[in-house]
C-alpha positions in Angstrom: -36.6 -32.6 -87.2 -33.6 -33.0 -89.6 -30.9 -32.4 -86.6 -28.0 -34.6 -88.3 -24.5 -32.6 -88.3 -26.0 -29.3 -86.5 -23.6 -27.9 -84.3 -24.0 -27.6 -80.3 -24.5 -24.3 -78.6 -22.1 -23.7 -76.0 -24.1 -21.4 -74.5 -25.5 -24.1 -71.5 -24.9 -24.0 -68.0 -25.7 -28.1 -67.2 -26.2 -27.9 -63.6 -28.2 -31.3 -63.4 -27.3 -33.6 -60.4 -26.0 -30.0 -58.7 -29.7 -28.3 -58.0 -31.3 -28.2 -54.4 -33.2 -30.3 -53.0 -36.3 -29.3 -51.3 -38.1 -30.0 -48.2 -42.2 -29.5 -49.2 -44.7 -29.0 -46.5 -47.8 -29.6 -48.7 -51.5 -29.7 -48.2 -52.0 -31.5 -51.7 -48.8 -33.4 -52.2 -46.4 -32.9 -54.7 -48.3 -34.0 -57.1 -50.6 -31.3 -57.0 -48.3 -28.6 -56.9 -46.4 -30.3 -60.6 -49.8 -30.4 -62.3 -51.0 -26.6 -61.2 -47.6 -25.3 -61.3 -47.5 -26.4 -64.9 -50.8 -25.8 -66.4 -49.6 -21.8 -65.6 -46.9 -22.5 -67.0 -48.5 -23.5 -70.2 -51.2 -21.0 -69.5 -49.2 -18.0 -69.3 -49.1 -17.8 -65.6 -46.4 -17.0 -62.9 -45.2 -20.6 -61.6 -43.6 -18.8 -59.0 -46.1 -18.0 -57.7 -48.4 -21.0 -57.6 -45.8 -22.7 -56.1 -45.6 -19.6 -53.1 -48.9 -19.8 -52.9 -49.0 -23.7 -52.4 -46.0 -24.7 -50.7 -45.2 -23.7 -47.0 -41.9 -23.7 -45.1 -39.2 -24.6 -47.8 -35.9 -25.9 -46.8 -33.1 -25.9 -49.5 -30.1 -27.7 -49.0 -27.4 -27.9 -51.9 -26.2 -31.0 -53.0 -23.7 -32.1 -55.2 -23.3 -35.9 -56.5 -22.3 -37.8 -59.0 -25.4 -37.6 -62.2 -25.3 -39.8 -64.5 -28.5 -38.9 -67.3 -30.7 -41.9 -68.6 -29.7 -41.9 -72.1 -33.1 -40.7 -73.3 -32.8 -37.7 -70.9 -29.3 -36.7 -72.3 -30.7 -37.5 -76.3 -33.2 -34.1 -75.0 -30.1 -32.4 -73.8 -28.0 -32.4 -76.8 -31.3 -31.8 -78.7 -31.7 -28.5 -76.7 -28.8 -27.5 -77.3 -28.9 -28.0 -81.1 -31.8 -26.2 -81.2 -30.6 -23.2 -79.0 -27.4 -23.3 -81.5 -30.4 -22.7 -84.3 -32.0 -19.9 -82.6 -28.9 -18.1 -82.3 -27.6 -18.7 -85.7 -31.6 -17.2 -86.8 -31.8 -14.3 -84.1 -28.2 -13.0 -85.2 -28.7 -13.4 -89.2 -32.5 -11.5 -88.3 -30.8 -8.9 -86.4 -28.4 -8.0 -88.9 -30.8 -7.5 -91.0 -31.9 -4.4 -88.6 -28.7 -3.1 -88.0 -28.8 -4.3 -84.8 -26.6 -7.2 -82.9 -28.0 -10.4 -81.0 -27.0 -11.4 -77.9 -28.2 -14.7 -77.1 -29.6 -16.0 -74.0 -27.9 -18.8 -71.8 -29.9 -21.8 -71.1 -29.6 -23.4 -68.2 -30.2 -27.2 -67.6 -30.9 -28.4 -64.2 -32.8 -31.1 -62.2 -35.0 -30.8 -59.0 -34.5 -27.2 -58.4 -31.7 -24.5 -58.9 -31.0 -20.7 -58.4 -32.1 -18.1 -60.8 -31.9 -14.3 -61.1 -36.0 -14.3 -60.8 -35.6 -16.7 -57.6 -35.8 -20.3 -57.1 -36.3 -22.7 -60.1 -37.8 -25.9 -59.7 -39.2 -28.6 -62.2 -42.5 -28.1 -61.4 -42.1 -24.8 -63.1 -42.0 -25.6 -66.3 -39.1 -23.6 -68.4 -39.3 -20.0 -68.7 -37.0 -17.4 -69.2 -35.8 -14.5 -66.9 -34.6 -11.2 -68.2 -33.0 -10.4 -64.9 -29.7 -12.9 -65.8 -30.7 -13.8 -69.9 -31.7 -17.2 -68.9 -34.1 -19.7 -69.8 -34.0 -22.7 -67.5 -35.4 -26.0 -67.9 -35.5 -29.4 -66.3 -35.8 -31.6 -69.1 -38.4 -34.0 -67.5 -40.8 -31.2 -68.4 -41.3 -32.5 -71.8 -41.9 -36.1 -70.7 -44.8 -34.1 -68.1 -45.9 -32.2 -71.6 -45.9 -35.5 -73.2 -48.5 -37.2 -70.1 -50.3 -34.4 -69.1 -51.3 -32.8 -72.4 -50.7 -35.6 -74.6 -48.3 -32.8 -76.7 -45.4 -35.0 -77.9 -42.5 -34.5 -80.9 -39.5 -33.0 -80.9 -40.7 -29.9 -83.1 -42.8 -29.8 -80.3 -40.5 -29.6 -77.5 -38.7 -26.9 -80.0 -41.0 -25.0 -80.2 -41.3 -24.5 -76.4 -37.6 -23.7 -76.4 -38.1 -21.2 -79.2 -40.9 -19.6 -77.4 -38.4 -18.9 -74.5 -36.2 -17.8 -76.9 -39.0 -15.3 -78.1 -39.3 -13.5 -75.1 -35.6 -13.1 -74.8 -36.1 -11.3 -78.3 -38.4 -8.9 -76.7 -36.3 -8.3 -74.2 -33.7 -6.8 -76.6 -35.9 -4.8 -78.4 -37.6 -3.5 -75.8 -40.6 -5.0 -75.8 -40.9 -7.2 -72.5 -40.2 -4.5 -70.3 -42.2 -2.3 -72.1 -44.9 -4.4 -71.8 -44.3 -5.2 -68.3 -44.0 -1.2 -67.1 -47.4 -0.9 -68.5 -49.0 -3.9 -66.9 -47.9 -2.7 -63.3 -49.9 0.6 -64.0 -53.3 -1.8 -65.1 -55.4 -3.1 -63.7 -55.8 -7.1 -63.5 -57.7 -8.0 -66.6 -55.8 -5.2 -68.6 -52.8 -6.4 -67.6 -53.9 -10.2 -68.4 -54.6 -8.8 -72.1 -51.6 -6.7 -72.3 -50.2 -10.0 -71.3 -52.2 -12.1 -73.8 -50.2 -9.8 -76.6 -46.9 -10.6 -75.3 -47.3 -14.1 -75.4 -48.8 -14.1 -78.9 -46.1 -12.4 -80.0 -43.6 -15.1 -78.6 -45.8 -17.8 -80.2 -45.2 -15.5 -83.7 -41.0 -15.0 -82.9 -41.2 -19.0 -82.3 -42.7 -19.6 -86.0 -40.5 -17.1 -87.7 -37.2 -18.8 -86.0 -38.6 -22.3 -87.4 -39.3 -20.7 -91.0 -35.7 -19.4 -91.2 -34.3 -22.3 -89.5 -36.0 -24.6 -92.0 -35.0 -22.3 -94.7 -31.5 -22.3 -93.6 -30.3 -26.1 -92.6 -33.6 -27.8 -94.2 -35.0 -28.8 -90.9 -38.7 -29.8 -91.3 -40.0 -33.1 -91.7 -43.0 -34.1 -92.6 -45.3 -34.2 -89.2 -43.0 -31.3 -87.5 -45.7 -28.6 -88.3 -48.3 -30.9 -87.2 -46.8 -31.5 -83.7 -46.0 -27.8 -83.3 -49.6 -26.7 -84.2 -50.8 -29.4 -82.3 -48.9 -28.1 -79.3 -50.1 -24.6 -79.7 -53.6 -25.7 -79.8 -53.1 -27.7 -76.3 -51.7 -24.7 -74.6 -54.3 -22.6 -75.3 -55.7 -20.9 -72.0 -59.6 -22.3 -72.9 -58.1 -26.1 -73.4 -56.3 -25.7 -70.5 -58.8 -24.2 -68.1 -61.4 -26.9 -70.0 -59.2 -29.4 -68.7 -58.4 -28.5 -65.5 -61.9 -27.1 -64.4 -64.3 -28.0 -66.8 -65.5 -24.6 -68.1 -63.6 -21.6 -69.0 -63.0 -18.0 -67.5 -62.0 -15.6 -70.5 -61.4 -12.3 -68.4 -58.2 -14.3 -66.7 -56.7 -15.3 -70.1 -52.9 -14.5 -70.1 -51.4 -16.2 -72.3 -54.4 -16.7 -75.6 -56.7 -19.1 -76.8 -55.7 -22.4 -78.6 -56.9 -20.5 -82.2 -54.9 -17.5 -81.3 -51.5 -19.6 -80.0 -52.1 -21.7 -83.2 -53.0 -18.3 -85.5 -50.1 -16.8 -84.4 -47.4 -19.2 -84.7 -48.9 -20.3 -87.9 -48.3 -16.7 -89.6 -44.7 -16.6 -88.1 -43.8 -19.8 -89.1 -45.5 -19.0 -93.0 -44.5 -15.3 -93.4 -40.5 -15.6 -91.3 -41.3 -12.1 -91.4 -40.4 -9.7 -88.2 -42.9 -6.5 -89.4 -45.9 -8.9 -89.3 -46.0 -9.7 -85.6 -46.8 -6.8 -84.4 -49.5 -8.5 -81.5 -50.0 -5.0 -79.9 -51.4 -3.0 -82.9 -54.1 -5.6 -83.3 -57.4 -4.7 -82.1 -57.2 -7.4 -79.3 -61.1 -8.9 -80.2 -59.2 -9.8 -83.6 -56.3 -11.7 -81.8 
């Protein structure tokens, strides 16, 4: 991405080097608890709960030292913050345009672990954003695990996870996310995991129409960009992930979509920049 003279959000709360540290108690080892905490993650599941479902007696202690980022790790931290900059500059021109005004999220930075209105963050997680405080957090060593466990690299990759953060926080100002959510607590389990399939989509869409306005605006596409962010898509698709993980696929717990719907969807967000046409809910869901 074309990044040269954008300006910084200042919309960040950098707590790296200040998170928790945690005590596990695990029957798998840590490294089980990163790899299934983050394939929900990228499969539209709770990490939350994987990781109260796999972890016993935590101990949090806080502790603050001196953190001094690898160079590499703090080139991903201004480029988050670039790209945050770019979602707000999008999301308030786009809301404008409805008569409406945007209020951007806050992204939080952090390492290890950290506090969050929805509970405890860790970096296992994965990002994802929480309507209870307008957040979206994210330990930046997610993208290296992106990069070794899905073999999804490129920075208009790792932008397009930020912007898909960034999507839901769009729902959540128009009502949509808790919409959505009301509903899925009156459902049943595979209703709710469609009704949940929808929302999703409709992140993956709000991601591609923030990166045709963006490139529209500052020119921000290189060549290859759209390839790493399709390519992402298609890699966090609930049947490539479940293929993965188990070696055969279970449609009726899909939450998040299939690798041709994440891919569909972002595609015709990311061509069209236009809000009216993302409209995942109105969509007979066998034509997702």
């Amino acid at each position: 991405m074309k990044l040269n003279g954008r300006r910084f959000s200042n919309n960040v709360d950098d707590r790296r080097g200040l998170s928790g540290r945690t005590g596990l108690k695990l029957g798998g080892g840590i490294g089980a608890v990163v790899i299934a905490a983050l394939i929900a993650w990228l499969s539209g599941g709770n990490p939350l709960s994987v990781i109260s479902g796999l972890v016993g007696d935590n101990s949090h202690s806080a502790v603050s030292q001196p953190y001094q980022p690898t160079p590499q790790e703090q080139e991903l931290a201004d480029f988050s913050r670039k790209i945050l900059a770019g979602t707000e500059d999008v999301w308030t021109e786009q809301f404008q345009r409805l008569g409406l005004t945007y209020e951007p999220p806050k992204m939080v930075l952090y390492s290890g672990s950290t506090t969050s209105g929805c509970g405890t963050a860790q970096s296992s997680m994965g990002p994802f954003y929480c309507s209870a405080d307008r957040a979206l957090y994210i330990d930046l060593s997610f993208f290296s695990d992106m990069r070794r466990t899905l073999g999804a690299d490129g920075d208009f990759a790792y932008a397009y996870v930020i912007a898909h953060e960034v999507g839901h926080h769009v729902q959540y100002l128009l009502g949509t996310l808790d919409e959505a959510h009301s509903q899925m607590s009156r459902m049943s389990e595979a209703e709710a995991n469609r009704m949940s399939v929808r929302l999703e989509l409709q992140a993956d869409y709000l991601a591609g129409v923030w990166a045709h306005h963006d490139n529209r605006m500052f020119g921000s596409i290189e060549p290859g960009d759209i390839d790493e962010a399709l390519d992402a898509a298609r890699k966090i698709g609930d049947d490539y992930l479940q293929q993965q993980a188990r070696g055969y696929v279970v449609p009726e717990t899909f939450n998040h979509g299939t690798s041709a719907q994440r891919h569909r969807w972002f595609n015709l967000g990311l061509r069209t920049g236009d809000l009216s046409e993302g409209n995942t809910f109105s969509v007979p869901y066998d034509r997702l």
